[in-house]
Every structure is written in C-alpha cells, then in structure tokens.
N, C-alpha and C positions, 0 to 999 in steps of 0.2 A: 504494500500500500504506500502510496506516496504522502510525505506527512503532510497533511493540512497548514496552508498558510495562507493568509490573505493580508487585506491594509484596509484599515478603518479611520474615521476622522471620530476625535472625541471632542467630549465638551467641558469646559473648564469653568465651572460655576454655572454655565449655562449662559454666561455673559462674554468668554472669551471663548473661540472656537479655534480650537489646537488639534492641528495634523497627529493624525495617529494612523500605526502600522498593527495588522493585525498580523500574526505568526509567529515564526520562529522555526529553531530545527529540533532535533530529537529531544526528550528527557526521562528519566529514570523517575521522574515524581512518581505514585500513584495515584489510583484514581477510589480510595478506600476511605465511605464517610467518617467524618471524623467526631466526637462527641464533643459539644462543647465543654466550655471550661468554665465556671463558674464567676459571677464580677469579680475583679481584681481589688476592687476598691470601695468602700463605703463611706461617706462623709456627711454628717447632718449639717443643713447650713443653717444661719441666722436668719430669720424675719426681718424687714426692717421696719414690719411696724406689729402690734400686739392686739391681736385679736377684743375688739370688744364685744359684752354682751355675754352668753352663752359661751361658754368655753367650748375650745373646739382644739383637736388636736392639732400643734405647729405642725406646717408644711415638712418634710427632709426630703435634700436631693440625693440620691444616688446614682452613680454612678459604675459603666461596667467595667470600668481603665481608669486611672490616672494618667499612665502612658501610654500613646498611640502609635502609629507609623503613618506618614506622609499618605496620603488617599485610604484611610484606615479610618473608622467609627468608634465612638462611644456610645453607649445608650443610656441619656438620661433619664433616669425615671424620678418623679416627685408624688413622694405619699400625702395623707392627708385629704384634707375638703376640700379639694383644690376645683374649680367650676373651669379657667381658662387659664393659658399662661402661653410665653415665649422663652424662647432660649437663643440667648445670642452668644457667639462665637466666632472670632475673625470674622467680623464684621459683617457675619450672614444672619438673618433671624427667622427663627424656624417654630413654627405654631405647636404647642403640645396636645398630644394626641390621646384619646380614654383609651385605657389600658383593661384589662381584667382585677388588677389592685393599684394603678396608679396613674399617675394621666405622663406619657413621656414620646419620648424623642428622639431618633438615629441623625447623633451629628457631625456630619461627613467634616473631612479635612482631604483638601486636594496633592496635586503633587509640586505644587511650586508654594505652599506656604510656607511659611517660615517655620525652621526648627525652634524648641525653646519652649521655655512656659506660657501660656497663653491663660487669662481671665476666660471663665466660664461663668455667664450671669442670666437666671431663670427671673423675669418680670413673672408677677401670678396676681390671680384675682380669687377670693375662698367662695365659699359655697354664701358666705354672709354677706359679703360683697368688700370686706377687707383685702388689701392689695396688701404684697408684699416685695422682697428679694431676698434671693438663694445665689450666696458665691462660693466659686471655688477656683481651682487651677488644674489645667490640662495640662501635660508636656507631650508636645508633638517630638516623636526622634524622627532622624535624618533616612529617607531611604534610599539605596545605589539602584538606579536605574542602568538596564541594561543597554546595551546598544545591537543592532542586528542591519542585516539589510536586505532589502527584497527586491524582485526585478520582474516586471509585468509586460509585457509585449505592445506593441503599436497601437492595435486594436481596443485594449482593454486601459493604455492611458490615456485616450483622446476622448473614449466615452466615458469608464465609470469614473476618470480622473476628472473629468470636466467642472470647473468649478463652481457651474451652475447647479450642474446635479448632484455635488454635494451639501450645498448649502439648502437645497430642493429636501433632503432626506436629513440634515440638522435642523430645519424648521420642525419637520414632523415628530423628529424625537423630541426637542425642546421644548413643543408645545405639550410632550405626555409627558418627561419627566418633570415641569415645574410644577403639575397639578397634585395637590395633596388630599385627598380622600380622609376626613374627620372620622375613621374607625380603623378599630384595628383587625384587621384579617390573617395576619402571620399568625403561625400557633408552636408552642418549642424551640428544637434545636433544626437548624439550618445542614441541607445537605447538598451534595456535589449533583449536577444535574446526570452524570451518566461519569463509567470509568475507562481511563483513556491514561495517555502519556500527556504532561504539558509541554504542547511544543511550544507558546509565544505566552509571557508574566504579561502581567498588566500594568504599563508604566512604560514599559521597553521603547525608545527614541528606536527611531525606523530611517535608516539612508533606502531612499528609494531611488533604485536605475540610478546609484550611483551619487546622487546627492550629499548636502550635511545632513548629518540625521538633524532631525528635529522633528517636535510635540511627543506624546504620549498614549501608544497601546491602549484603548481605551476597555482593552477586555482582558479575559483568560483565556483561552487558544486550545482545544484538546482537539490532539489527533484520535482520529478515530474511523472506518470503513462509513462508505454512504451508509444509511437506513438503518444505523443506530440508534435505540428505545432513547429521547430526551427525555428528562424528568423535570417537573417542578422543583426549585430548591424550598419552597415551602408553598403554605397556603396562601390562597390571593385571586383577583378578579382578573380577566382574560381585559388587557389594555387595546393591545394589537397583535392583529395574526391575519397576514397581507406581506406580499412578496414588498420590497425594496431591492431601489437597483445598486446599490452599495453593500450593504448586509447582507440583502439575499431574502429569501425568506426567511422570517423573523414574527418571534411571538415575544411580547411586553406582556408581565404581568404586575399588576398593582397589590402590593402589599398591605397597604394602607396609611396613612401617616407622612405619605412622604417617600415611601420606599418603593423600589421596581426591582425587578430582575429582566435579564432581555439576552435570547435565545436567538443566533443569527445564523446563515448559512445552511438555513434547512431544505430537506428535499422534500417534507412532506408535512404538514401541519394538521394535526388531530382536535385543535380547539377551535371554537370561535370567537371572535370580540363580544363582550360581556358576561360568559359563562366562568362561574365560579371554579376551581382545580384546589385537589387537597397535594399534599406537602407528597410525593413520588407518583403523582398522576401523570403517564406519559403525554406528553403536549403538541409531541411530534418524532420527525426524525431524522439524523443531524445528513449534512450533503456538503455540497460542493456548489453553494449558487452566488450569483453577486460578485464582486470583487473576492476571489480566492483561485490559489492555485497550487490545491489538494483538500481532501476529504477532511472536515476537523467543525467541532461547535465552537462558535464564537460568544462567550459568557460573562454578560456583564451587571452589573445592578449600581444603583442610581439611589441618593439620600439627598435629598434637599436640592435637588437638579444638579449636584455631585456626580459624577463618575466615582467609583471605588471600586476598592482589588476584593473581587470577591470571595476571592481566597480566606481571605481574612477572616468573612464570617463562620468559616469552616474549620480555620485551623486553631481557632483558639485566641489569635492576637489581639480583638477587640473587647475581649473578655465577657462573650457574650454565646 
C-alpha cells in the first residue's frame, strides 16, 4: 500500500489562515485507544464578589492541566450555581457550556502562541444573578514542529492548489467551526477514529514542490488501505458529510460546546448532516479523494475555531 499523504490549509484562530500540508512518511506509532488520564490539576479560585441572600455554594474552577502543549487543550470546568459564564485566555473568549455536574469549557491554544505562563480568567453570573471571577494560570510549553515535504503534479496544483478554491473550502469550514452548540453531546473518554501507522503529526510545516516550508498540518494523517471502518472519536451531531474539493470527502461532527472533530479523504460516507452518532459508530470509510497522494484518514478537531492535535485528546497530554 502506498502511504497516504496529502496537503491541507489550516486555520489559525479562524482569523488567520495558515498553509498547511497534510502527510508524511512511515511511523511505528500505533493505532491502540488509549484510556485517558485523569485532571492533572485542581485549583479553587476566588469570587470577586460574595454571594448575597440565600447562601449558595462559591463557584471553583477546575481545571484538567496546568500545563499544556502548543495547539493542546485544557478543560475548564466551574462547579457550583453557576447560570452563564466566559473564559478568556490569550485573548480569545469562549462561552461556558452545561455540563452533567458543571457548566465548562475546551480551551484551545494554537501553534504560534507564546510559551510561558498565561492568566486564565472565568467572568460568571450564579443562579441569583451574583456575578463573579475565577483566576488562575496556564503554562503553555514549547512544541518542535516537524518539517517534511511533499510534491503534487501539474494537474493537481493548478486546480486543488488554486487559491480561490481554497479559500472557497476555509469559508465552509470557518463558518462550522466558529459555531458553538449550548449543550453538551461528548460523553467519557475520547478515542482514535480507526488503527493505522501515523504517517503526517499535526503541526508539521510542509515544503511543497520544493518551497520554504511554511504554516501548519492542520490534522493527524493515518495511513491506512481504501474502505477502512472510520469511527466517531466520540458522541456528537453529524455537522457535515458532503464531498470537498481539498479534503475530499469529509464528515464534521459537532460535539457540543465549541468542539468538532473532522474526518477527510473518504471514499465512502455512512452519515448524514444532522443525525446524531455514538462514541465508535462507523461514519464512513477512509480513501484516497481531494488533494492526497495515497490511501490515509485525515483527523482533525477544532475548540473554539482552534485547530488542535488530536492526538492529545487520546494520549493523555491534556489531562482529560
């Protein structure tokens, strides 16, 4: 089998739009779900102001990391009486979302933010209509981004390279990853959509036909033969499932809250836009379509119109 490689453009906040290469060549990763790891970190924060009336229990934030990695997630969660709230972070603000015991948050950090400590501060409004804030500190670390290069023939850069038609297919995804669905549909521990080798990380700077490399791999990369079973990596509502001419065929599913996962290069789609999928429901099956040149699923998920390495949520690093 020839390993799946392709070239993708990502989105960088959803406000900057950064070249990205989808592929890579062989890897020894596996492709074996992995069980998450429990938060890393717990911290109650301060009110900044005190409940009056009716006593009511103080708000605490928690937290599933203190420390992240560059396009890596925390998930805030805020217990308590909590009616609405925001969380802001490098300077993005991100609506919190009802929970089953808390109202919270998956808050992305991309790949060119700054290393270092960063203020973490939840605005909230309680069930009384008392307003509050909840601080703490993030430390984003440093991640080594790969370098690779790929090489596409005449045909295939004049059309799907064209830069009308990718901006034609960053509108489409732009406009489903910035919408945030007020419930939560995820349920547990997060898994690998299907098992394969990783041929291309996500982050990887791309020299195409020979260029600087430049942007960022906006997915995971798994080789794999055409008409391999894909899986949901959890539960969540069918976004999109409708060929593109860059992806390929592709299904988007909405997690809720702010959160997607997005399934590219497929040869065969089993879902439709708006039907509900539980956490290993096959959604389709992975190919060879759109900008690729070999057999591989293209796997990505999306926090706050974030791009992020979805790896992450699988391997433990996000503490979740």
């Amino acid at each position: 089998m020839r390993v799946g490689r392709g070239w993708m453009w990502g989105l960088s906040s959803l406000a900057i739009l950064a070249t990205t290469a989808c592929g890579g060549g062989s890897s020894d990763d596996g492709g074996a779900i992995v069980t998450l790891v429990t938060p890393a970190g717990t911290r109650p924060g301060v009110a900044s102001a005190v409940p009056s009336g009716t006593p009511i229990p103080a708000p605490e934030l928690l937290l599933s990391a203190l420390e992240i990695f560059q396009s890596g997630a925390t998930l805030a969660s805020v217990t308590g009486q909590i009616a609405s709230g925001n969380v802001i972070f490098l300077g993005r603000t991100l609506p919190l979302t009802k929970g089953t015991q808390s109202m919270y948050a998956f808050v992305p950090t991309d790949t060119d933010d700054a290393p270092g400590p960063h203020p973490i501060r939840i605005d909230f409004t309680q069930a009384n209509g008392t307003k509050g804030t909840l601080n703490d500190t993030v430390t984003l670390l440093k991640t080594r981004w790969a370098v690779d290069s790929l090489t596409f023939n005449e045909s295939q850069t004049e059309t799907l390279l064209d830069p009308k038609v990718i901006a034609a297919e960053l509108a489409t995804l732009k406009a489903i990853y910035a919408k945030v669905t007020p419930e939560k549909l995820w349920v547990g521990a997060w898994q690998l959509p299907l098992d394969g080798p990783i041929t291309a990380r996500y982050g990887e700077q791309r020299s195409i036909n020979g260029s600087e490399p430049a942007g960022h791999h906006g997915g995971t990369d798994i080789g794999v033969p055409v008409g391999t079973p894909v899986r949901a990596t959890n539960r969540g509502r069918v976004a999109l499932a409708r060929p593109l001419q860059v992806r390929g065929s592709m299904v988007i599913i909405d997690h809720g809250g702010g959160l997607f996962s997005g399934y590219a290069h497929m040869s065969t789609l089993n879902v439709a836009e708006g039907q509900m999928v539980e956490a290993g429901d096959v959604i389709g099956m992975s190919g060879n379509t759109g900008l690729s040149t070999g057999a591989h699923l293209h796997w990505e998920m999306s926090a706050g119109g974030v791009l992020l390495d979805a790896l992450r949520f699988t391997d433990g690093t996000n503490g979740f």
